[in-house]
C-alpha positions as CSV (number, residue, x, y, z in Angstrom):
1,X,106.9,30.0,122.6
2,X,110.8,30.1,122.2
3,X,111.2,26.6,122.9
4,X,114.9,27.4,121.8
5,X,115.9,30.6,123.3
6,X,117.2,30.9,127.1
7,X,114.9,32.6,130.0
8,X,116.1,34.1,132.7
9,X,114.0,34.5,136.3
10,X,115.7,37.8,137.6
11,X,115.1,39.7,141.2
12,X,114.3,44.1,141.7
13,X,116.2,44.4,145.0
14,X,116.4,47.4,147.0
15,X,119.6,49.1,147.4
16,X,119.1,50.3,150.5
17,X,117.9,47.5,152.5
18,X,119.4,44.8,150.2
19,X,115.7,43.5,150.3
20,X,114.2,41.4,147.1
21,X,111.2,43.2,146.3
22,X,110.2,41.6,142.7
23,X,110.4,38.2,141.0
24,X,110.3,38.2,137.3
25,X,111.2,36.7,133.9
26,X,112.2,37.7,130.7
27,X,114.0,36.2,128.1
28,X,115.9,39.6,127.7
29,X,116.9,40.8,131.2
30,X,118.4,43.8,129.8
31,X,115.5,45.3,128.1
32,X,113.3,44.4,130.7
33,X,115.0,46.2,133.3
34,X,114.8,49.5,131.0
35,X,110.9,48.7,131.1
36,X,110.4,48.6,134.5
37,X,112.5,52.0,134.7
38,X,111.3,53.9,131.4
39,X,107.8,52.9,131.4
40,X,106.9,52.5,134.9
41,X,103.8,55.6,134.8
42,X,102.3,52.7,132.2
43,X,102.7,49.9,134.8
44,X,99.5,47.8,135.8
45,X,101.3,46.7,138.9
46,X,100.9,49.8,141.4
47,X,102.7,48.3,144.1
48,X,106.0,47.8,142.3
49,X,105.7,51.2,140.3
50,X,105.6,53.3,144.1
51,X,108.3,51.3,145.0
52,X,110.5,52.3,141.8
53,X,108.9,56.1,142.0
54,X,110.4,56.1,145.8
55,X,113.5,55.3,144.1
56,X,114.2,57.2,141.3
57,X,113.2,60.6,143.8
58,X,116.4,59.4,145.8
59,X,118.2,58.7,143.4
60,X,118.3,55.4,143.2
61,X,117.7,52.5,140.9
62,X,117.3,49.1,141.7
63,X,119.5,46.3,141.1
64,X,118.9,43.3,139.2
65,X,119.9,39.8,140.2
66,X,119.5,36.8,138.1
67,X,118.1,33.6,140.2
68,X,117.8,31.1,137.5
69,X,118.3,30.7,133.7
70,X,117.1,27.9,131.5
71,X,115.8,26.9,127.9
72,X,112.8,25.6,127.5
73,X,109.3,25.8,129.0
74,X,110.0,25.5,132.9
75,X,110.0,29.1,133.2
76,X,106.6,29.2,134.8
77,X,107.8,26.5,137.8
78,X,110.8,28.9,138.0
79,X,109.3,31.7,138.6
80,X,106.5,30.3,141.0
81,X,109.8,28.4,143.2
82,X,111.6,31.7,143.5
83,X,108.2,33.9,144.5
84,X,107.1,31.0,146.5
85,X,111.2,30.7,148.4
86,X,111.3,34.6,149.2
87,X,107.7,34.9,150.6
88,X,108.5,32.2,152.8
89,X,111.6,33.7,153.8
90,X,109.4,37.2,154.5
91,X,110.7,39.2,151.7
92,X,107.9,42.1,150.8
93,X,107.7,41.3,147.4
94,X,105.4,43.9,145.2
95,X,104.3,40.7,142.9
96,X,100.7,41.1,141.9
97,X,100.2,36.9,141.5
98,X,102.1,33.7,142.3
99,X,103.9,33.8,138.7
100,X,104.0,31.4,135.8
101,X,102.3,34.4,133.6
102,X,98.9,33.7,135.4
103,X,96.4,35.2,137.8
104,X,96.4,32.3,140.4
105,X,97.0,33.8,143.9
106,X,96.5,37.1,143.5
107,X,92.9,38.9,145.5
108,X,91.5,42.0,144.5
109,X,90.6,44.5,147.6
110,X,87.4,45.1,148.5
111,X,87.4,49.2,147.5
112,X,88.9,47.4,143.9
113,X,86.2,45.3,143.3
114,X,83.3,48.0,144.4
115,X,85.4,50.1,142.1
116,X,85.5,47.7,139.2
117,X,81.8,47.1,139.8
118,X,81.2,50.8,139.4
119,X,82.8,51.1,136.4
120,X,80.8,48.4,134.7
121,X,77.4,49.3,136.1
122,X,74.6,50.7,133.5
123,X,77.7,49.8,130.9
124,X,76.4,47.6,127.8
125,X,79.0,45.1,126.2
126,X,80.4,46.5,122.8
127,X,79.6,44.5,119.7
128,X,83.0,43.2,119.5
129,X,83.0,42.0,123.1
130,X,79.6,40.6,122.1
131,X,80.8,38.9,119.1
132,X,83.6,37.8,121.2
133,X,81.3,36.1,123.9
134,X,79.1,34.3,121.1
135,X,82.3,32.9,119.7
136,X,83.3,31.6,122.8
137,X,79.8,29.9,123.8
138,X,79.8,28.1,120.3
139,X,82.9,27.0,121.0
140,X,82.1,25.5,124.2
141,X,78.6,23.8,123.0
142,X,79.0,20.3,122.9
143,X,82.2,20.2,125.0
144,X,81.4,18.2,128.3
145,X,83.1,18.0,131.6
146,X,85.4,15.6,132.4
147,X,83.9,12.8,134.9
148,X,86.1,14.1,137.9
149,X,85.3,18.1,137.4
150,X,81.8,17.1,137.3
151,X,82.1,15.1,141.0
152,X,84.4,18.0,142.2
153,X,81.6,20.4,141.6
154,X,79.3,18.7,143.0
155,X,81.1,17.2,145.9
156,X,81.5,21.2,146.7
157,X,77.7,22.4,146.1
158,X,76.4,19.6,147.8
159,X,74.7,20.0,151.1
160,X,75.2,24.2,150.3
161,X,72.2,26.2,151.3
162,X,71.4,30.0,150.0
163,X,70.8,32.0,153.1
164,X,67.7,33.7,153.9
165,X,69.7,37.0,153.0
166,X,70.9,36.1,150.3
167,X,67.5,35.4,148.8
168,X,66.4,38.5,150.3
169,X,68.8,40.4,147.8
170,X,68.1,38.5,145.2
171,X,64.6,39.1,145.2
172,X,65.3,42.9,145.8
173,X,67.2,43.5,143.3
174,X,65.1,41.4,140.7
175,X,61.6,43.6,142.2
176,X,64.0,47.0,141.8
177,X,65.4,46.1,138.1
178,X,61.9,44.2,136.9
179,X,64.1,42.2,135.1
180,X,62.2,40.2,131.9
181,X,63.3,39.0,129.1
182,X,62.8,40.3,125.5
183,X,60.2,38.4,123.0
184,X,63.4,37.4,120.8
185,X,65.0,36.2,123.6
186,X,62.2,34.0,125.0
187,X,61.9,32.5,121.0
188,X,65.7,31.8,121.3
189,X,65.3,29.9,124.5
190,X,61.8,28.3,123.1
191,X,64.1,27.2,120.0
192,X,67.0,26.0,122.0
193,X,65.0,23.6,124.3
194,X,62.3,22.6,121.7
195,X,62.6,19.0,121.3
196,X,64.7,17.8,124.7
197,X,63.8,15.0,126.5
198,X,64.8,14.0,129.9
199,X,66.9,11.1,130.1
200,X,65.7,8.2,132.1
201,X,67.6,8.3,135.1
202,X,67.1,12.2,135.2
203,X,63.3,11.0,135.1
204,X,63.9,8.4,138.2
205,X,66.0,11.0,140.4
206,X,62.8,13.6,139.4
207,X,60.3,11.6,140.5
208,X,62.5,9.9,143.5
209,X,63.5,13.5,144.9
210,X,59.2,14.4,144.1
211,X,57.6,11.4,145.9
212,X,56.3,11.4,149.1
213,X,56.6,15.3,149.4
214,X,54.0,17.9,149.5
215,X,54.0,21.7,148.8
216,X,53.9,24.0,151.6
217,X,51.0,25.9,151.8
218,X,52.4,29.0,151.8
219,X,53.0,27.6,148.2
220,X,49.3,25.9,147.5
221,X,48.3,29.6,148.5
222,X,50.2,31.5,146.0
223,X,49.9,28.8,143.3
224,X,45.5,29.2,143.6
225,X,45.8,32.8,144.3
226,X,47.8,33.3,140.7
227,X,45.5,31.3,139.1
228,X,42.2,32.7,140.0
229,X,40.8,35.3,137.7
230,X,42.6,34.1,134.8
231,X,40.5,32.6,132.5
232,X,41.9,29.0,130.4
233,X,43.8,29.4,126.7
234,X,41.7,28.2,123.9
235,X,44.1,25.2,123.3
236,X,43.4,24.3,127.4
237,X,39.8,24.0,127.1
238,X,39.7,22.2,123.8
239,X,41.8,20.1,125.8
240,X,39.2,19.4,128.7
241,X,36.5,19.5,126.3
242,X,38.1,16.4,124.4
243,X,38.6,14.2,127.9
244,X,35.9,14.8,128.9
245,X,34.5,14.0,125.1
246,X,36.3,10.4,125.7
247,X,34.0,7.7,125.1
248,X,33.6,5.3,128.1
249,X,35.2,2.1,128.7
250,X,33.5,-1.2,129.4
251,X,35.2,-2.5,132.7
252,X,34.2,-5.8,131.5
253,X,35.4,-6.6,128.2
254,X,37.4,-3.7,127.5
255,X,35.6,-2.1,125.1
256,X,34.5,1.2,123.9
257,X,31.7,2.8,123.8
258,X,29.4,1.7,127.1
259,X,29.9,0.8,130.6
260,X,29.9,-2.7,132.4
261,X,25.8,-2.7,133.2
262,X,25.2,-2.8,129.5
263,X,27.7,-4.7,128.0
264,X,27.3,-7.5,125.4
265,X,29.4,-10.1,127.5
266,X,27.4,-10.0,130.4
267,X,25.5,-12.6,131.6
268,X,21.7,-12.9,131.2
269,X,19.1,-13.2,135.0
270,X,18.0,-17.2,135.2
271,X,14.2,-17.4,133.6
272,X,15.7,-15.0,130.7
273,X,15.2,-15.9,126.9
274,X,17.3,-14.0,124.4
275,X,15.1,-12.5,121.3
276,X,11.6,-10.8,120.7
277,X,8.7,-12.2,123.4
278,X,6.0,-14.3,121.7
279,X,3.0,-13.1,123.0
């Protein structure tokens, strides 16, 4: 940043109707101007670059006014005061976003984004976008949300229900892509939540949210139908075999190894002599 070097916030106004049609900022006004008149097949902003086109075919070119000049970093308020003042006054500005440098205000058309989604279909990331994305995530492990994002978020999904088309596309396009995951990738997510234990108030609101509620039987149905015909793992019937292997428990005196009828603490019939009858 050049905390010590002036910006300027400069206007594109249309010499024919004296309308402002741009808002910008440079810290070189100059060589900005050239920029938007030399390079302006290169421009990302298409709005502003038909506008100049029109203009140069009439020979025109438009003229620069500057709005507001400063040192320091209050650019980005700058800009976003004068964008904000001449919307409000009804000026057609070509600006893409609400300025400051950012993306905040600015909408993508529908066509754009089926476009954009086009484009990307059936397209696998590069390994340097991949690398770029693992970077990031290890980055952002351990990092937690601040108290109030966390309440903001779910002040907002609260109370939200998926509609039932919604879910229908979902499940459609999960059935048409038979989407699964990879043996290495199941291992990484086997590794990665190996050893995690819910906490004790995740336990209560579990078993709070659980009690008193029963599965619909359109799900009892398709639980026993996916289990039938599939016979038990060799670690699941060792399992049963060594419950059902448990020796009993006295209900008397708490012991192992016979029931309450037989047990050692239990009191003799009257007329009954311990030891071997005398005959």
């Amino acid at each position: 940043m050049k905390k010590h070097t002036a910006w300027h916030v400069y206007a594109l106004v249309d010499p024919r109707t004296s309308g402002v049609r741009y808002i910008g900022f440079s810290y070189n006004v100059t060589k900005r101007f050239h920029e938007h008149i030399n390079d302006n097949k290169r421009d990302k902003n298409p709005h502003k670059q038909r506008w100049i086109a029109h203009l140069l075919l009439e020979g025109f070119l438009p003229i620069c006014w500057i709005l507001e000049t400063g040192i320091g970093s209050h650019w980005e308020e700058a800009e976003q005061f004068w964008i904000k003042h001449y919307r409000q006054l009804g000026a057609p500005l070509t600006n893409l976003t609400a300025g400051g440098d950012a993306l905040y205000g600015y909408q993508l058309t529908a066509q754009a984004r089926a476009n954009m989604s086009k484009a990307k279909k059936g397209k696998p990331l590069s390994p340097k976008a991949l690398a770029a994305v693992r970077l990031f995530h290890a980055a952002q492990k351990g990092i937690k949300r601040l108290p109030d994002v966390g309440q903001k978020v779910s002040a907002k999904r609260k109370g939200h229900l998926v509609s039932e088309a919604t879910r229908a596309k979902i499940r459609q396009s999960l059935k048409a892509s038979a989407y699964t995951h990879s043996a290495e990738t199941r291992a990484r997510i086997a590794e990665a939540q190996r050893g995690r234990h819910h906490s004790a108030l995740a336990k209560q609101r579990m078993s709070a949210s659980k009690t008193g509620t029963k599965p619909a039987p359109q799900t009892i149905a398709a639980s026993v139908a996916s289990r039938q015909g599939k016979p038990l793992s060799l670690s699941h019937r060792q399992a049963i075999q060594e419950h059902v292997r448990h020796p009993q428990r006295c209900g008397k005196c708490g012991n192992y190894g016979h029931k309450r009828r037989t047990c050692p603490e239990r009191p003799l019939p009257e007329n009954t002599t311990e030891g071997p009858i005398s005959l």
